[in-house]
C-alpha positions as CSV (number, residue, x, y, z in Angstrom):
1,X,0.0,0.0,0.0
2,X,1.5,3.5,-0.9
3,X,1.9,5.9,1.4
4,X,-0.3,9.1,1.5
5,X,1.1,12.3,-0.6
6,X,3.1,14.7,0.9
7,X,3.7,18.2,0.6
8,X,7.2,19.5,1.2
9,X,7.7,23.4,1.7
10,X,11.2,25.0,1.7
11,X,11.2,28.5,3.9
12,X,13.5,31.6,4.2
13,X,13.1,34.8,5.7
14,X,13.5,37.6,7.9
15,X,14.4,35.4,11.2
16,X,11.3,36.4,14.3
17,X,10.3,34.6,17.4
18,X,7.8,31.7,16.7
19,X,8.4,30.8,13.2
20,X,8.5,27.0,14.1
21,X,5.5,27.1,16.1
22,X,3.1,29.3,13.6
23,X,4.1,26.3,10.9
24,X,3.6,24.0,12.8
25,X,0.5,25.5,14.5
26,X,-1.1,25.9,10.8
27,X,-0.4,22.4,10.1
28,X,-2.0,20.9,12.6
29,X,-5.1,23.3,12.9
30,X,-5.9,21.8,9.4
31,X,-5.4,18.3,10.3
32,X,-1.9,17.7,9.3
33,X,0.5,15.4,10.2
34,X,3.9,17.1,10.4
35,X,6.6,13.7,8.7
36,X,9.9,15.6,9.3
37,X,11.1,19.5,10.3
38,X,14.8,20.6,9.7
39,X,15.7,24.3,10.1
40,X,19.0,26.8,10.4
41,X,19.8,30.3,11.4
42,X,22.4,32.2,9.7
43,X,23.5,34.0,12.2
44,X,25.3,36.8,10.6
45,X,22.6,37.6,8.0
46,X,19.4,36.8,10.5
47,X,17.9,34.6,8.1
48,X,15.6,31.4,9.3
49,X,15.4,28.5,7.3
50,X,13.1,25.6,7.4
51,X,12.0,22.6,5.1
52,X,9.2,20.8,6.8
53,X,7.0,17.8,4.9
54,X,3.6,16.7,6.1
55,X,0.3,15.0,5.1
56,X,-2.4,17.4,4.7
57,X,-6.1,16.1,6.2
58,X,-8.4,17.3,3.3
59,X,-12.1,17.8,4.1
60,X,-14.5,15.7,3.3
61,X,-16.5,17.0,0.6
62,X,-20.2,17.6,1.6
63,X,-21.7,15.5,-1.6
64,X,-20.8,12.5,0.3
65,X,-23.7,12.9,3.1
66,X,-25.8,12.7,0.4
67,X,-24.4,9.4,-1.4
68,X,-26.5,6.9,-1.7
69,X,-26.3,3.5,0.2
70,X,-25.5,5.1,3.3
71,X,-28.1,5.0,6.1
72,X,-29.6,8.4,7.5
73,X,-27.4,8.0,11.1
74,X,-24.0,7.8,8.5
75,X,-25.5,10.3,6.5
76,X,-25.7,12.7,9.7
77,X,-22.2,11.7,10.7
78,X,-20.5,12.9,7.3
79,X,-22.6,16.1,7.2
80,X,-21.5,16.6,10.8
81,X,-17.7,16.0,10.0
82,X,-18.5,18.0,6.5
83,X,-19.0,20.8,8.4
84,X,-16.7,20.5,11.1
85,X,-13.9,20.3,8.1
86,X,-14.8,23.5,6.7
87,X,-14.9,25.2,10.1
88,X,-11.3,24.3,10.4
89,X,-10.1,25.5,7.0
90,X,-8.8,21.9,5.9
91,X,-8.4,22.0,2.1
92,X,-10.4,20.1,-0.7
93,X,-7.2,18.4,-2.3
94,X,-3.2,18.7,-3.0
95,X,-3.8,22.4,-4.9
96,X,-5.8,23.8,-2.1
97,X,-3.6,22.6,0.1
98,X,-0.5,24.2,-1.5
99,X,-2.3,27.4,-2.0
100,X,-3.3,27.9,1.5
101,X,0.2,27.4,2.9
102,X,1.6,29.6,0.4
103,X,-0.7,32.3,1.5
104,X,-0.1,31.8,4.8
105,X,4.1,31.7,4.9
106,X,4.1,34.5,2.5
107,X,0.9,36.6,3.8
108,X,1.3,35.8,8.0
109,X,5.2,35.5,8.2
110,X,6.2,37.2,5.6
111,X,9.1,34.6,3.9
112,X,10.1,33.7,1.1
113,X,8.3,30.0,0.5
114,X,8.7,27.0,-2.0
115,X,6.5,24.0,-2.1
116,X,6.9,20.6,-3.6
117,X,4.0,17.4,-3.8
118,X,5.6,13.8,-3.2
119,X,2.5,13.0,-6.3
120,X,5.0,15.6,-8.5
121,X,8.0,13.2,-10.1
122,X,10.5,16.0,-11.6
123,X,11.3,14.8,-15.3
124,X,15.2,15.1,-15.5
125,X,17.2,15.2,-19.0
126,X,21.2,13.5,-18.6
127,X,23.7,15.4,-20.5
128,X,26.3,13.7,-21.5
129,X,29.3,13.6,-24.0
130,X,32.0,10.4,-23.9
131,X,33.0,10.2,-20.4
132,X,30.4,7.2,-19.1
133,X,31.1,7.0,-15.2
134,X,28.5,9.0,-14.4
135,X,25.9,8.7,-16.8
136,X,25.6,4.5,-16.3
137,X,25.4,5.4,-12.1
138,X,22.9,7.8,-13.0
139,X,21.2,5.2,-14.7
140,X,21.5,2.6,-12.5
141,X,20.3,4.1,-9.8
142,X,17.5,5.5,-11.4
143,X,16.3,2.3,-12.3
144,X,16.9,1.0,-8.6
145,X,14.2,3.4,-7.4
146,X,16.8,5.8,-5.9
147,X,15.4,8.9,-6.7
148,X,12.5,10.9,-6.4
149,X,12.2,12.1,-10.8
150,X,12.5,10.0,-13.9
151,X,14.8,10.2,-16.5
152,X,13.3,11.0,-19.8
153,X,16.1,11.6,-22.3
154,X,19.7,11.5,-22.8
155,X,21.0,14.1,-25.0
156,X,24.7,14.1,-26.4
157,X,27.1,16.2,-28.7
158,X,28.8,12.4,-29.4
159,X,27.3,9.5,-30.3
160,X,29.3,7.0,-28.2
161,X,26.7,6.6,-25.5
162,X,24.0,5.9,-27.9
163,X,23.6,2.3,-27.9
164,X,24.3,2.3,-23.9
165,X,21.3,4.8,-23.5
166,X,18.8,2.8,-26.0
167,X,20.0,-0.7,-24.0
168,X,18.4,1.1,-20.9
169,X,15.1,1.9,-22.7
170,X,15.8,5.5,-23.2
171,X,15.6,7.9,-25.8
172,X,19.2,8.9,-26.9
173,X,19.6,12.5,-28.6
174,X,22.5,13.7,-30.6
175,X,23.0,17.3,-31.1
176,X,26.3,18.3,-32.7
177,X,28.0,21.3,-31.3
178,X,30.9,23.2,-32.6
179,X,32.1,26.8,-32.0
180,X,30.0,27.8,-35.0
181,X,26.8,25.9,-34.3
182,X,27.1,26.7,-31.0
183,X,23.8,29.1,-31.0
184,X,21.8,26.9,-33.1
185,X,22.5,23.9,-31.0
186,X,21.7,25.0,-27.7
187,X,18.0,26.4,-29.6
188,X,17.7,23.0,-30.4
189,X,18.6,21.5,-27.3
190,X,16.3,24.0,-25.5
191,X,13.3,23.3,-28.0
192,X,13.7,19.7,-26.9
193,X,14.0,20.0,-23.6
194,X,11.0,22.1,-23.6
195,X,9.1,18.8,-25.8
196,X,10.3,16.6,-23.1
197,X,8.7,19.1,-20.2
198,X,12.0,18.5,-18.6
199,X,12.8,20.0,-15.1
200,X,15.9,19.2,-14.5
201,X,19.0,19.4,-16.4
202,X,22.3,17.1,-15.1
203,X,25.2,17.2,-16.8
204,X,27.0,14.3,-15.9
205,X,30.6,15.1,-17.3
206,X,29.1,17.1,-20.5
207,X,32.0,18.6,-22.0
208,X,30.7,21.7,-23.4
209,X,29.8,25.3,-21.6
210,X,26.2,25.8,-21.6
211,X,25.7,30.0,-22.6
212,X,24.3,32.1,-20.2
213,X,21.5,32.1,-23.0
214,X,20.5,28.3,-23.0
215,X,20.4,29.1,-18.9
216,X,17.9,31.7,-19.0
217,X,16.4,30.4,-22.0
218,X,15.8,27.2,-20.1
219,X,14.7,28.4,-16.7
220,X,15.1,25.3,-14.9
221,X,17.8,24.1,-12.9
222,X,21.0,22.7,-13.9
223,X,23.5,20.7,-12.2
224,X,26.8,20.1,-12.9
225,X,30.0,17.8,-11.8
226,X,33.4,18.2,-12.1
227,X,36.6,18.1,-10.0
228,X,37.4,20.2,-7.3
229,X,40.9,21.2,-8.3
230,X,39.1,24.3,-9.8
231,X,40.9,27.0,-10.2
232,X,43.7,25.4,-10.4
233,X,44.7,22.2,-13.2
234,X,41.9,24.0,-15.6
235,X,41.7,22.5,-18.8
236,X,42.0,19.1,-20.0
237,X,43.8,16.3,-17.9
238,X,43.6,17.6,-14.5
239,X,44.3,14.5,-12.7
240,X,47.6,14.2,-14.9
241,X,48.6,18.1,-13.8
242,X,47.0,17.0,-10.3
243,X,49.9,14.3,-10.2
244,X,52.7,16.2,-11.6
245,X,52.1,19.1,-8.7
246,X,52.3,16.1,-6.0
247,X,48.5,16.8,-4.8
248,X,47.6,15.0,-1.8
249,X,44.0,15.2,-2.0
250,X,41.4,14.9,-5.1
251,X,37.8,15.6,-4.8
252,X,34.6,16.1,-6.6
253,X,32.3,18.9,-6.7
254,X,28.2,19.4,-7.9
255,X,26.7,22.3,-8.1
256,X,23.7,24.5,-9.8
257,X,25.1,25.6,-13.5
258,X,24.7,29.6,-13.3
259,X,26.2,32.1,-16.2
260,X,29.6,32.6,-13.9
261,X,31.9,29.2,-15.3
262,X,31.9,26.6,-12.4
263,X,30.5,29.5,-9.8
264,X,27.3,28.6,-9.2
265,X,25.8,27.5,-5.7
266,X,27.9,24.2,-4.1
267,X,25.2,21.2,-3.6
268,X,27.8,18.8,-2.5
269,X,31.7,17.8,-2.3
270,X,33.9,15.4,-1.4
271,X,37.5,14.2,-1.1
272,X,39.7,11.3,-1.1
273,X,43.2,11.0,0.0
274,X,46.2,10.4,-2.0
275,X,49.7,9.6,-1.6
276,X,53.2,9.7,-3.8
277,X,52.2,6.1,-4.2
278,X,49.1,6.5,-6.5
279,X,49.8,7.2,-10.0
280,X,48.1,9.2,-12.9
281,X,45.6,5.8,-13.4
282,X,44.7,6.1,-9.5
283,X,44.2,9.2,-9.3
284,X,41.7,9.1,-12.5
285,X,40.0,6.1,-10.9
286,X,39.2,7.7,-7.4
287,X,38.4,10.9,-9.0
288,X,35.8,9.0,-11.3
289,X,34.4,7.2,-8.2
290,X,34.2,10.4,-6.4
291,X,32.3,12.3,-9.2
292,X,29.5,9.2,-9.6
293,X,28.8,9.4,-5.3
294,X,28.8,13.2,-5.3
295,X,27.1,14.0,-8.4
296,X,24.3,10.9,-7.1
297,X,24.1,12.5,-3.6
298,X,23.2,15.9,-5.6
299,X,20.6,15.1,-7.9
300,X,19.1,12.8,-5.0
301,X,18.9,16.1,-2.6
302,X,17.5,18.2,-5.2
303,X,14.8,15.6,-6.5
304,X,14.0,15.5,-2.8
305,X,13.3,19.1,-1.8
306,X,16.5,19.2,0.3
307,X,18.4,21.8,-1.2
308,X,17.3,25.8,-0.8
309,X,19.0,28.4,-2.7
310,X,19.6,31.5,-1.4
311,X,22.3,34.7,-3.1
312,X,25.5,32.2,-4.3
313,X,24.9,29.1,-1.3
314,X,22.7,26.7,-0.3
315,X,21.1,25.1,2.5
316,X,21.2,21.5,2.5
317,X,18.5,19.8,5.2
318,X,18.4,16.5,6.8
C-alpha cells in the first residue's frame, strides 16, 4: 500500500520569534501530520530556514452525506464532519492545500516560501558527451528506485553513449555542437527540452559550456560535476597536472550551473586521500568514483526538496 502524498515546503526569511511554532500550529489546525522539520539560522545575515514535509487532512467533501447506500445515522455523521472540516479551514485536495500554505508563509510570516508534492515526479534530462562514469550510475540508480524524478532523455554532442542509453530503454539525442553551431545547437537543445517538459538538467561530465542564453532560456535548474581542483589544473587532464604538482587530495564537486563558469551554488563535495604512491591511473580512478557518489548525492537532494537556494549558497537539510 503507498503511502499518503506529501507536501514538502522550503522557507526563508526575515528570522522572528515563533516561526516554528506558527508552521507547525497551521499544520496541525488543518489536520496535518507534520513527517519531518529541519531548520538553520544564519547567524550573521538573521535569516531562518526551514524545510518541513507533512500530510495534509483534506475535508471531506459535503456530496458524500448525500451518497446513496448510506443510512440516515451515516448520513448525519458525514454532514457533521462535512461541516466541522470546513470550520477548520482543511483543504479540498493537494492544490488547495499548496495554496493555502503559500498564502499563509508569504501573507502571516512574511518569507520567502517553496513547495513541492511527493505526487509531483520532476522529469530530468542527462547530458552527456563520452565520459560514461556518471551517466551508467545515474542510470543505474534511477532504475533501482533511488530517486524521487525520472529520466526521460539523454541528449549528447557524441554519439558513443547511444547504444548504452537505448539498452536502458531510453531515448538517446545527438545534437552536434561546434564553436560555430554553438547558438543553433543549444535552440535546439532548449526546443527539446522544452518537448520533453524536462525540469531538471544534469550534466554528468558534458563537456561543453552551456551559454548564459540556454540558462535563461531554459529556466530550470542545472547541475553540474566536475573536479574540485578548480581553479587550479583547468583545462583538460587535471588529474595528470593533479599528479605532476604532488596533490595530496582529489575531490569532486556538484553544483547549480549559473552564467559565472563553475560559480554557481555548491550542492555537494567530497574528497579522497592520495599519496606519492598512487599514479596518474589512480588518481583518474578515485576521481571518477568520487564524481558518480557526489554528483548521485546531488541530484538525489534536489529531487528531494532538500536543497534551498539563497544569493551564491545553499542550505542542504536533513
Amino acid at each position: 500500500m503507498s503511502a499518503p502524498d506529501s507536501l514538502i515546503a522550503l522557507l526563508h526569511g526575515p528570522d522572528q520569534p515563533g516561526l516554528v511554532a506558527r508552521v507547525a500550529s497551521w499544520i496541525f489546525d488543518r489536520g496535518g501530520n507534520i513527517l519531518h522539520a529541519d531548520q538553520h539560522r544564519d547567524m550573521e545575515a538573521g535569516i531562518f530556514f526551514q524545510r518541513v514535509e507533512w500530510q495534509p487532512s483534506f475535508a471531506r467533501a459535503s456530496g458524500v452525506a448525500a451518497s446513496t447506500g448510506l443510512t440516515p445515522a451515516a448520513k448525519a455523521a458525514a454532514a457533521i464532519q462535512a461541516m466541522a472540516d470546513q470550520s477548520q479551514g482543511r483543504p479540498s485536495d493537494l492544490h488547495a492545500a499548496i495554496q493555502g500554505f503559500q498564502g499563509f508563509a508569504e501573507s502571516s510570516l512574511g518569507m520567502n516560501v517553496r513547495i513541492l508534492s511527493s505526487a509531483d515526479r520532476p522529469r530530468v534530462a542527462v547530458f552527456v558527451s563520452k565520459a560514461d562514469h556518471c551517466f551508467h550510475d545515474l542510470v543505474l540508480r534511477w532504475k533501482a528506485g533511488d530517486f524521487a524524478g525520472d529520466l526521460v532523455a539523454i541528449i549528447s554532442n557524441h554519439t558513443d553513449l547511444g547504444d548504452a542509453a537505448r539498452a536502458y530503454g531510453l531515448p538517446f539525442y545527438h545534437i552536434p555542437v561546434t564553436g560555430s553551431t554553438k547558438a543553433a545547437a543549444e535552440a535546439q537543445q532548449i526546443k527539446l527540452l522544452q518537448e520533453l517538459r524536462a525540469e531538471l538538467v544534469v550534466l554528468a561530465r558534458y563537456m561543453q559550456v552551456l551559454s548564459a542564453d540556454f540558462l535563461r532560456n531554459y529556466g530550470h535548474p542545472v547541475i553540474n560535476i566536475h573536479h574540485s581542483f578548480l581553479p587550479a589544473f583547468a583545462g583538460g587532464k587535471p588529474y595528470h597536472q593533479a599528479y605532476a604538482r604532488g596533490v595530496k587530495l582529489i575531490g569532486a564537486t556538484a553544483h547549480y550551473a549559473t552564467a559565472d563558469l563553475d560559480e554557481g551554488p555548491i550542492i555537494h563535495q567530497d574528497v579522497g586521500r592520495v599519496t606519492h604512491r598512487h599514479g596518474v591511473d589512480d588518481l583518474v580512478r578515485k576521481g571518477r568514483d568520487l564524481e558518480r557518489l557526489v554528483l548521485a548525492q546531488a541530484v538525489g537532494w534536489h529531487l528531494e526538496g532538500r536543497v534551498l537556494v539563497y544569493g551564491n549558497k545553499t542550505v542542504i537539510f536533513d
